[in-house]
C-alpha positions as CSV (number, residue, x, y, z in Angstrom):
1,X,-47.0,48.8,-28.5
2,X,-49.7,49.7,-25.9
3,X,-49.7,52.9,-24.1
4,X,-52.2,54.7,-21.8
5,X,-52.8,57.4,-24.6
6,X,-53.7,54.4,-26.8
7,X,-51.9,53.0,-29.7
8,X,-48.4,54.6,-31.1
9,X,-47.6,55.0,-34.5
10,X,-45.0,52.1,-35.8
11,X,-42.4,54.8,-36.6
12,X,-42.6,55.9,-32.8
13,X,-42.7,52.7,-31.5
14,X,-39.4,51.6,-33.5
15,X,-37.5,54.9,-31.8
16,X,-38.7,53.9,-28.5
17,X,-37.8,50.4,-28.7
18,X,-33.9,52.0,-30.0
19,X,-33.9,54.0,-27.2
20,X,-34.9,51.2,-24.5
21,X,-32.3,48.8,-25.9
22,X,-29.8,51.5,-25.6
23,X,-30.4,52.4,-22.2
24,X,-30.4,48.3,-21.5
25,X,-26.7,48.4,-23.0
26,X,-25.5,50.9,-20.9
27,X,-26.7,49.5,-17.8
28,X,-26.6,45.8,-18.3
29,X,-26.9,45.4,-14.5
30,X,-30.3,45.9,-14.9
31,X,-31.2,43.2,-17.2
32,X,-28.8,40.6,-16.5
33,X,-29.3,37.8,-13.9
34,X,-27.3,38.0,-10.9
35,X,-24.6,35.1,-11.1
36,X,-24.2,36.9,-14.3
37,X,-23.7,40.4,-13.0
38,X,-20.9,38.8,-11.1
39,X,-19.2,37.1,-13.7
40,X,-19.2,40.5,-16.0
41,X,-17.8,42.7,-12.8
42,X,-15.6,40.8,-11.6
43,X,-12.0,41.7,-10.7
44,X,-9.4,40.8,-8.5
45,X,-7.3,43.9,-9.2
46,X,-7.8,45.3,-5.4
47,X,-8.5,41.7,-3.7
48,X,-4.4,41.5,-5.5
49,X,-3.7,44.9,-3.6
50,X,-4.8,43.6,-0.4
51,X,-3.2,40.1,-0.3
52,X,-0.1,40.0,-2.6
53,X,2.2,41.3,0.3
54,X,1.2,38.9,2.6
55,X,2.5,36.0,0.3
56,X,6.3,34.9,-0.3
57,X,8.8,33.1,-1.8
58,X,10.3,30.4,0.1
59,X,13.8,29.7,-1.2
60,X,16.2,26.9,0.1
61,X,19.4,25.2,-0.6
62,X,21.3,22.2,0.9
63,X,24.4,20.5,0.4
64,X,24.4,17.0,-0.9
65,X,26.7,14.4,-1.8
66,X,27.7,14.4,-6.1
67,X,29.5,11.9,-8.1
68,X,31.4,13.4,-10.1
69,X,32.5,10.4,-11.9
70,X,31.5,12.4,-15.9
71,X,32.9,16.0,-16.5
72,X,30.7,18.3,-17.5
73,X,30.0,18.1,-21.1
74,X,32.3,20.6,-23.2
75,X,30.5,22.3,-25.8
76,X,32.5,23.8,-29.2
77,X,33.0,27.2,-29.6
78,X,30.0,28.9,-31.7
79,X,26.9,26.7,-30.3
80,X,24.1,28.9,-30.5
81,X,23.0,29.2,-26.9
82,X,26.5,28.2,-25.6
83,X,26.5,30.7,-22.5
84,X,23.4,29.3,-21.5
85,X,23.6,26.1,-21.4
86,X,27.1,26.8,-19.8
87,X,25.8,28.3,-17.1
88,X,23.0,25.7,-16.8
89,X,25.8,23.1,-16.1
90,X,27.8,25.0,-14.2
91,X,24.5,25.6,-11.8
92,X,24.0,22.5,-11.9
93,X,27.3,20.9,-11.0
94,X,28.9,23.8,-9.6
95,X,28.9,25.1,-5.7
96,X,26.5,27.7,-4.6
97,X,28.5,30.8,-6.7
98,X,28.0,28.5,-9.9
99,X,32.1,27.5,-9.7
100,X,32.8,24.3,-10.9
101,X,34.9,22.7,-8.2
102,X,37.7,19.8,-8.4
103,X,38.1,17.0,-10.8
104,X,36.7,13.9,-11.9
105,X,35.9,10.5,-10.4
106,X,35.3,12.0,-6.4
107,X,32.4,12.3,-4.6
108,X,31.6,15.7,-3.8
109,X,28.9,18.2,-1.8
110,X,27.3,20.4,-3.9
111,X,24.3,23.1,-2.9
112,X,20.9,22.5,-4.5
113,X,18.6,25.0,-4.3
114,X,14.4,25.0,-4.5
115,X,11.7,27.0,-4.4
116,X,8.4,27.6,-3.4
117,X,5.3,29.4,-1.8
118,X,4.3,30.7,1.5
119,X,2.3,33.2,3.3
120,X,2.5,35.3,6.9
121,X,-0.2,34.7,9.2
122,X,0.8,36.8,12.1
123,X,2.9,40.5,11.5
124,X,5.5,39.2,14.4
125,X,6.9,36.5,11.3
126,X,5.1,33.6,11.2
127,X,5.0,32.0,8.0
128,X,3.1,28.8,6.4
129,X,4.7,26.8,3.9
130,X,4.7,23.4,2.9
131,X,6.0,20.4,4.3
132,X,7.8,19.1,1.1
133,X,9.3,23.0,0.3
134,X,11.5,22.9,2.8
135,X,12.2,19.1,3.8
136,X,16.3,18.6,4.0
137,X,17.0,22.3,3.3
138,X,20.0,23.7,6.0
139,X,19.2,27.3,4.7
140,X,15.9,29.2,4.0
141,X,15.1,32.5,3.1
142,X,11.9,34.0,2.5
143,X,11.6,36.9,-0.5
144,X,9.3,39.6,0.2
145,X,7.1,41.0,-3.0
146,X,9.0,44.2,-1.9
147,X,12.0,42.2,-2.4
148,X,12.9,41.6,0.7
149,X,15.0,39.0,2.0
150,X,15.0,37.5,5.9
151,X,16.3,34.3,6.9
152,X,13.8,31.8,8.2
153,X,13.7,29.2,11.1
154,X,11.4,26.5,11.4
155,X,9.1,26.3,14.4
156,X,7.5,22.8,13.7
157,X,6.5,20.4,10.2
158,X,3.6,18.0,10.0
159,X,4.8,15.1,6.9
160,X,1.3,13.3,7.0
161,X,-0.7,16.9,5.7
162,X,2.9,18.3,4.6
163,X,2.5,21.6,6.8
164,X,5.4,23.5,7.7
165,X,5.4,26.5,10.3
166,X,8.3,29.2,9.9
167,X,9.5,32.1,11.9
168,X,11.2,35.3,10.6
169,X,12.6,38.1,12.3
170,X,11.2,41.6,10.7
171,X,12.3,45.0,11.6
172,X,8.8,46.3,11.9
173,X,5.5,44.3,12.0
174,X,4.8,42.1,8.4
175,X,1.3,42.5,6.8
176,X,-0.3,38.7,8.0
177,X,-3.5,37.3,6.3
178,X,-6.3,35.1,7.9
179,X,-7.2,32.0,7.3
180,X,-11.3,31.3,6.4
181,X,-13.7,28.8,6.5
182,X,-13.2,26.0,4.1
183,X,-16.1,24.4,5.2
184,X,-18.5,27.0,3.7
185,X,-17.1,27.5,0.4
186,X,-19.1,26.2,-2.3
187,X,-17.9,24.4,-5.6
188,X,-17.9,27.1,-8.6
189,X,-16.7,29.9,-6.2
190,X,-13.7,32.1,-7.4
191,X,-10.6,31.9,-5.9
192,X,-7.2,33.0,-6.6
193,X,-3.7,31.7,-5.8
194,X,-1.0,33.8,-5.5
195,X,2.9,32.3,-5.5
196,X,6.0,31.6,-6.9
197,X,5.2,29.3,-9.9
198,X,8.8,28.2,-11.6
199,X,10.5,30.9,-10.4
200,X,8.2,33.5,-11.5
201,X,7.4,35.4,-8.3
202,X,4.7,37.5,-7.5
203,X,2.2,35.8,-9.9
204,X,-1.3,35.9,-9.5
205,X,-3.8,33.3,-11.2
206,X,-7.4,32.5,-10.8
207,X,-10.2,29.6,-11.4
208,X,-13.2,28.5,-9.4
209,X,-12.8,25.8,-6.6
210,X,-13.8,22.8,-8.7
211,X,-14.4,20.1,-5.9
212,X,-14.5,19.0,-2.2
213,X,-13.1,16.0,0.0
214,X,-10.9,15.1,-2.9
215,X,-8.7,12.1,-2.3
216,X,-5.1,11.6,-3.8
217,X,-3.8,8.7,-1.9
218,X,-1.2,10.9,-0.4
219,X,-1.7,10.1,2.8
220,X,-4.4,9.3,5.8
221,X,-5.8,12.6,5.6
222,X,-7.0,13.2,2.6
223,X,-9.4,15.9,1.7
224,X,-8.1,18.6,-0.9
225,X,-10.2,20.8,-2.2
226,X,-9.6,21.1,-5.8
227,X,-9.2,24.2,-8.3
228,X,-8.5,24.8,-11.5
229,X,-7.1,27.9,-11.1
230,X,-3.0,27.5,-12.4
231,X,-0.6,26.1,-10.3
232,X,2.6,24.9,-11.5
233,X,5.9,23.9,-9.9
234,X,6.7,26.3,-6.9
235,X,3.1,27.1,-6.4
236,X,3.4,24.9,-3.6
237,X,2.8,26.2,0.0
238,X,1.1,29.5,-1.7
239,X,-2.5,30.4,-0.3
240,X,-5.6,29.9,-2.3
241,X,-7.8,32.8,-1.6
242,X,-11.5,33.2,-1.6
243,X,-12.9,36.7,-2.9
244,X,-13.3,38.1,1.0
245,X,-9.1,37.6,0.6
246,X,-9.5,34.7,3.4
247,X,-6.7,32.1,2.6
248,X,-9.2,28.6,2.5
249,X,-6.2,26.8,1.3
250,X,-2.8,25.6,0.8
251,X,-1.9,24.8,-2.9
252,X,0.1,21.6,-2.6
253,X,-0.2,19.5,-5.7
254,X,-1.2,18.9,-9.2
255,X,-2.2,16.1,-11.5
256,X,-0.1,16.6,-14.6
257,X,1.2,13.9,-17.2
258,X,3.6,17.2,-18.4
259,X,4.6,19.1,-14.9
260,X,2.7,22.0,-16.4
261,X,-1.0,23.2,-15.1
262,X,-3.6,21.2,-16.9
263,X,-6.3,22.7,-14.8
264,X,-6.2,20.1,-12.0
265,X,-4.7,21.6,-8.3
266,X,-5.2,20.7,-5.1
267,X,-5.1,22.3,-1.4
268,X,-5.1,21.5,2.0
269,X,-8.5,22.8,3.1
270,X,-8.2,25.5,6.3
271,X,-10.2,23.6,8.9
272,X,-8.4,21.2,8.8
273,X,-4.9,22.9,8.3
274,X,-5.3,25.5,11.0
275,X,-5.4,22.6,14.2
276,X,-1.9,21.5,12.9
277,X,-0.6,25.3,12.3
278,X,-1.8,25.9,16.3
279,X,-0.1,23.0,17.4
280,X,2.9,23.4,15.6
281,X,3.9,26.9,16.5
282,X,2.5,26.0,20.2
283,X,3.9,22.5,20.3
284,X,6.6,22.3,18.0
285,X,4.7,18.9,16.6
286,X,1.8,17.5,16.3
287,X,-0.5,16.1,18.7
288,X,-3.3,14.4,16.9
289,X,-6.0,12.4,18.1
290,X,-5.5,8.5,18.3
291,X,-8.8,5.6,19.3
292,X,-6.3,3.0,17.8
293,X,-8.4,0.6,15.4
294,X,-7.4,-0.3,12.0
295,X,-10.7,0.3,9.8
296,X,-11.8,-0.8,6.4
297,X,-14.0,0.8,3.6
298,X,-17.4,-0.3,3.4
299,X,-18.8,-1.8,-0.3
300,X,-22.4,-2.2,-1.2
301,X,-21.8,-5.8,-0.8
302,X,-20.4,-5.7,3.3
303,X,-23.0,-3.8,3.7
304,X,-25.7,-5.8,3.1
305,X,-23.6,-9.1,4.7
306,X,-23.4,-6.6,7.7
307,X,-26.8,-5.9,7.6
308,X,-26.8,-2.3,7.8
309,X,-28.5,-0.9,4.9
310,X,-26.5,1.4,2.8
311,X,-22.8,1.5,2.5
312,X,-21.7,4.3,5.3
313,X,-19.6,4.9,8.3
314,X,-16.4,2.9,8.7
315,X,-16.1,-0.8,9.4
316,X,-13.5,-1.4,12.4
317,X,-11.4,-4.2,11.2
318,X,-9.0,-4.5,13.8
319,X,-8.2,-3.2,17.6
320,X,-4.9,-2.2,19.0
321,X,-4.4,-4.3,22.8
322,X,-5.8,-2.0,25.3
323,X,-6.1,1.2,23.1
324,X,-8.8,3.7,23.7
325,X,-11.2,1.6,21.4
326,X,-10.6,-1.6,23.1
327,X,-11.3,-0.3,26.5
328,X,-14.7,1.6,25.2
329,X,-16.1,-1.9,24.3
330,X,-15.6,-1.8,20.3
331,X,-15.4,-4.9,18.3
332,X,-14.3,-6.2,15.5
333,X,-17.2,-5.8,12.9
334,X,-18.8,-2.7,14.4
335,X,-19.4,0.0,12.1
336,X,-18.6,3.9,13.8
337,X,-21.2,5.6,12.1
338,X,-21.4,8.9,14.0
339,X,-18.1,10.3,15.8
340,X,-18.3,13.4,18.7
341,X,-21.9,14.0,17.4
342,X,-20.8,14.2,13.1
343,X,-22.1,12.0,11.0
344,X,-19.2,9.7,9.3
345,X,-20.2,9.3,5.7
346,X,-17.2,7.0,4.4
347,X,-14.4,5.5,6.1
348,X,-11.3,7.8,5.3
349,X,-13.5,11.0,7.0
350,X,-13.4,8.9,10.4
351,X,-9.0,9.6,10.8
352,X,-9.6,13.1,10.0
353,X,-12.3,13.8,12.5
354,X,-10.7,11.8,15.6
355,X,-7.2,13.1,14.6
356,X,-8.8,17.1,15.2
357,X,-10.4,15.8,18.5
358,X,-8.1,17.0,21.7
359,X,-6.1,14.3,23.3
360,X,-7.9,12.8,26.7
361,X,-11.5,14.1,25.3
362,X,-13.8,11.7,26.2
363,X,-16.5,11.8,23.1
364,X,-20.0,9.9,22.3
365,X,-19.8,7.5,19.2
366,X,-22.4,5.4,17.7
367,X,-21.3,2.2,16.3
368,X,-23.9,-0.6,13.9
369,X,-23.4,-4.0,15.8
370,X,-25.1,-6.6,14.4
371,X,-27.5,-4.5,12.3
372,X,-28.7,-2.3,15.6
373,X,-27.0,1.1,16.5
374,X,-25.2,1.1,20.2
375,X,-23.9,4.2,21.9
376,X,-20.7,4.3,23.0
377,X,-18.3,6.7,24.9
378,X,-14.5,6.7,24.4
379,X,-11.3,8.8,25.6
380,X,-9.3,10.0,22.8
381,X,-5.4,9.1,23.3
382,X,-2.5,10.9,21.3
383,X,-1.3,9.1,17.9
384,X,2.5,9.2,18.4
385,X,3.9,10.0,14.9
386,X,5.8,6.9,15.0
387,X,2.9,4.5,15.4
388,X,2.7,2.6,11.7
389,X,-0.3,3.5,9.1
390,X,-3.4,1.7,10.1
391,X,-4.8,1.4,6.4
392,X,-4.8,-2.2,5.6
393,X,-1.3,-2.8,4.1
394,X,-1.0,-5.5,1.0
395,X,-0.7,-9.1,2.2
396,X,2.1,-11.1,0.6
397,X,1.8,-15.0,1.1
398,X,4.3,-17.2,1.1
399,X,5.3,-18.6,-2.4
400,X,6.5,-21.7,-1.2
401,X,4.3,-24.9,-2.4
402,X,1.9,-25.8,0.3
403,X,1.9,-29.7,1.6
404,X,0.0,-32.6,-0.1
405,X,-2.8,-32.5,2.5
406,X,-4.4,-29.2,2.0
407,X,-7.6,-30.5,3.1
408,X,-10.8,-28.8,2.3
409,X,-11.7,-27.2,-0.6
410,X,-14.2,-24.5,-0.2
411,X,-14.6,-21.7,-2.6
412,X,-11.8,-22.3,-4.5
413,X,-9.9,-22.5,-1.4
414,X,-7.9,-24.9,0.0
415,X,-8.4,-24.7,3.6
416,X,-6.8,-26.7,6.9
417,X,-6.9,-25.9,10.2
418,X,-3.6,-24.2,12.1
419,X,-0.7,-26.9,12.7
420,X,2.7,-26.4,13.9
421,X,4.2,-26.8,10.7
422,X,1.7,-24.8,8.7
423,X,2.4,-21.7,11.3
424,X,6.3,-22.2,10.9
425,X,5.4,-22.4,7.3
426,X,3.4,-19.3,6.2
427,X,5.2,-17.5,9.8
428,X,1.6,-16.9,11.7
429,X,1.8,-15.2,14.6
430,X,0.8,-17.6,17.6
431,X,-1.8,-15.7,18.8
432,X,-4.1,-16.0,15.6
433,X,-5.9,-18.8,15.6
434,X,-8.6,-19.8,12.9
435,X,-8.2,-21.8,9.2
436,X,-4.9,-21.3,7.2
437,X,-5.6,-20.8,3.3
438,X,-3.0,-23.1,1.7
439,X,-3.6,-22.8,-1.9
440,X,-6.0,-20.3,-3.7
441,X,-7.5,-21.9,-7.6
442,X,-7.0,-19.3,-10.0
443,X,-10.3,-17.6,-11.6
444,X,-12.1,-18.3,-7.8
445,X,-14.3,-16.1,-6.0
446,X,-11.4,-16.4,-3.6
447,X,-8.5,-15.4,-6.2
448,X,-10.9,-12.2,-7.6
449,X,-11.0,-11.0,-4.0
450,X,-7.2,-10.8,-3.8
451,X,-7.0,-13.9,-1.1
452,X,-4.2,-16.0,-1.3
453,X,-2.2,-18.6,0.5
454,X,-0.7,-17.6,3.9
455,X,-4.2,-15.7,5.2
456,X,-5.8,-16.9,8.0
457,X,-9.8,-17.3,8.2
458,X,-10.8,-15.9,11.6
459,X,-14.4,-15.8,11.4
460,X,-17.1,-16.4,8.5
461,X,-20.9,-14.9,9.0
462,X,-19.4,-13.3,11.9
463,X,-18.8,-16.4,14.2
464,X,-15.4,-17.9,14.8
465,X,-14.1,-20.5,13.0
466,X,-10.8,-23.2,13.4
467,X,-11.0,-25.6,10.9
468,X,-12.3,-26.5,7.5
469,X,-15.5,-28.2,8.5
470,X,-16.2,-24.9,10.5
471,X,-16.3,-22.6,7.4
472,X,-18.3,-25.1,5.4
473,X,-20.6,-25.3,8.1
474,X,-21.0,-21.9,8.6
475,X,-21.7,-21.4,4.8
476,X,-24.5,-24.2,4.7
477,X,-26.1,-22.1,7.4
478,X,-25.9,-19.3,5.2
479,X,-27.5,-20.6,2.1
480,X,-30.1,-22.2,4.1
481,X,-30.8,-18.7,5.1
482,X,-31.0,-17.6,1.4
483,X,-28.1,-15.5,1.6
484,X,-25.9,-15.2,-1.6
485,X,-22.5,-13.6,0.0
486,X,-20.5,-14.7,3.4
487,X,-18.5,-12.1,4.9
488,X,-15.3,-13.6,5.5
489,X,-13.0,-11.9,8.2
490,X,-9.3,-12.7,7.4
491,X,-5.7,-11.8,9.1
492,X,-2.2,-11.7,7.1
493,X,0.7,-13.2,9.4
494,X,1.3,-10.7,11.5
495,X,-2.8,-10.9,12.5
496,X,-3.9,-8.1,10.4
497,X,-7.5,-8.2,10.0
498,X,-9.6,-7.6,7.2
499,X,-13.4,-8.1,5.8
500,X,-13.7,-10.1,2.4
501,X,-17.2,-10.7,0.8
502,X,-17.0,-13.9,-1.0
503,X,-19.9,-15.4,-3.7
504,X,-21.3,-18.6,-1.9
505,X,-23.8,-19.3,-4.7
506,X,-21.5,-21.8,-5.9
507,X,-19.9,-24.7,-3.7
């Protein structure tokens, strides 16, 4: 070891190397990098302290019809555990003070009771909860961490992102949190979830926020953010903090093959539940943005058959008569790759960002039409909660055996132009017109794509077609243009449209 008044002797350099370790050890801060620092001081002991009596227990109970056509099972004097499981049945069959009540064989009301999560967001009483927590429930009661018990009212419930907004009546002003930005947390980020997980009030758990734009299939809106922080049965409605004690989500499911916490959870991210809070306690429902097209996902494969490069945006597969996208000038086959100035990266981000988007807004869009971008300008309606889903929805053809004249076959397909009897047949709707798939060969391009006997084929390359020697036309065209896929546009009965990318290498 080298020092300015030259070399020191091994024994010295040994004790000075001692004592510089030493000193490292009891200040590791200095040495250690700083995700690492983090990770060694952290503690959520006073982020708990400022957050856990903002959070409650949502309990409710409702009276539902019982058969009562089996007693309760009687058990033998002396069965270890016999009070308890008792008790159990009489909970479970029994009225609301645990009384078993009348005989056999009648069907009877009985209260059922559930629980959850929630969490004030203004001191006057206004609580957020889930959807599912209190759905059916003629009585709920939020439980303070103080113990606390006040009756509470719902202001307004959103099923499609399964919000609820409730209203207490304190005696003096509650503590409320805040709601943060979901949109800047980052994946590996703490957070902690506070709630009421099987019964177990008051419990506080932690994880990092695992992933983003996570979608379930629960519902048009997906995009949870996902933790693996626990959360178990009862979690549900509870707030997900970030380390500033900003709630950037609602815990509302789990993936779980047990019912237990394998480490897989999922909230509603704050951007996007904060629009429907605001609404809801302004409103009493929802009122969500509506442009009223039914869109598709796009593949690798429609991309290229649509000619715009990569897979992105969402392909508009359908038009509702005289709705908002209608009257802007969309089409069938355009592709909204930019929406009120953001970027639409995949189809299912496209519902989310028009639902957020104020009723009678008038917004810029860019759409792909025919491989070149066109601006567009359209006036956002209001989606009434009753309108049906506009996801494509499973197509069922009709199972009865098609006529000895099928015509064409193309593909695998068995194709024939709309008649009479073929629309009476398969129940077309008599405003679709095109070419009626009447039998499908099994092991076909046609059969791996899902089509089946009872579509209709609307258009093919993007150009109309109405009978067999159409489509085959169409397809020569194609291969004469080296192309190796067609993009097939087909309709259900009912004139549902969707894309369908079909092999044409082989005739």
């Amino acid at each position: 070891m080298i020092s300015k008044f030259g070399l020191l002797s091994r024994k010295r350099a040994g004790r000075f190397a001692l004592l510089a370790m030493a000193a490292l050890l009891a200040a590791p801060t200095l040495w250690l990098p700083a995700h690492a620092q983090r990770a060694r001081t952290a503690d959520f002991a006073d982020l708990v302290d400022d957050t856990i009596d903002t959070v409650v227990n949502i309990s409710t109970s409702a009276r539902v019809e019982a058969n009562r056509s089996s007693p309760t099972p009687q058990l033998p004097p002396g069965v270890p555990g016999q009070e308890l499981l008792e008790e159990f049945f009489n909970r479970r069959f029994g009225d609301q003070d645990g009384q078993r009540r009348g005989g056999g064989g009648q069907n009877e009301q009985r209260r059922v009771a559930s629980q959850g999560s929630g969490f004030v967001i203004d001191s006057s009483g206004i609580i957020v909860t889930n959807n599912h927590v209190i759905d059916g429930a003629d009585e709920i009661n939020a439980i303070f961490h103080d113990g606390k018990r006040l009756k509470a009212t719902v202001l307004g419930r959103d099923p499609r992102l399964d919000i609820a907004v409730l209203k207490v009546e304190p005696t003096s002003p509650l503590k409320a949190t805040r709601f943060g930005d979901s949109d800047k947390a980052r994946v590996g980020e703490w957070v902690m979830a506070i709630g009421n997980p099987l019964g177990f009030g008051g419990t506080v758990t932690a994880g990092i926020l695992s992933a983003r734009n996570r979608d379930i299939n629960s519902g048009p809106y997906d995009s949870y953010l996902q933790t693996d922080a626990p959360i178990n049965r009862g979690n549900s409605g509870g707030p997900l903090f970030n380390t500033n004690g900003e709630v950037i989500g609602i815990n509302t499911a789990i993936v779980s093959p047990s019912g237990g916490s394998i480490g897989i959870g999922f909230a509603i991210p704050a951007n996007l539940a904060m629009p429907v809070v605001q609404q809801l306690r302004e409103f009493g429902e929802t009122r969500r943005g509506w442009i009223g097209v039914r869109l598709q996902a796009i593949t690798d494969e429609l991309a290229t058959d649509l000619g715009i490069g990569k897979a992105r945006g969402a392909l508009v597969a359908g038009l509702t008569k005289d709705g908002p996208a209608a009257k802007a000038g969309l089409k069938t086959g355009d592709v909204i790759i930019r929406f009120n100035g953001r970027d639409v990266a995949e189809m299912r981000e496209l519902p989310t960002i028009v639902a957020g988007t104020p009723n009678g807004t008038t917004v810029p869009i860019v759409v792909i039409r025919t491989g070149k971008e066109t601006p567009l300008d359209i006036t956002v309606g209001r989606l009434e909660e009753n309108d049906p889903d506009r996801k494509d929805k499973p197509v069922t053809g009709d199972k009865t055996p098609p006529p000895a004249d099928v015509g064409r076959s193309i593909l695998g397909m068995s194709l024939s132009g709309i008649t009479q009897e073929l629309r009476k047949r398969y129940r077309i709707n008599d405003e679709l017109k095109g070419v009626v798939i009447t039998k499908v060969d099994g092991g076909s391009p046609a059969a791996e794509r899902g089509l089946q006997a009872g579509l209709v084929v609307t258009e093919v390359g993007q150009e109309t077609v109405s009978s067999a020697a159409d489509v085959q036309k169409r397809l020569d065209a194609l291969r004469g243009q080296g192309r190796k896929t067609a993009l097939f546009l087909v309709a259900n009965a009912q004139g549902e449209l969707r894309f369908v990318t079909l092999n044409i290498e082989s005739k």
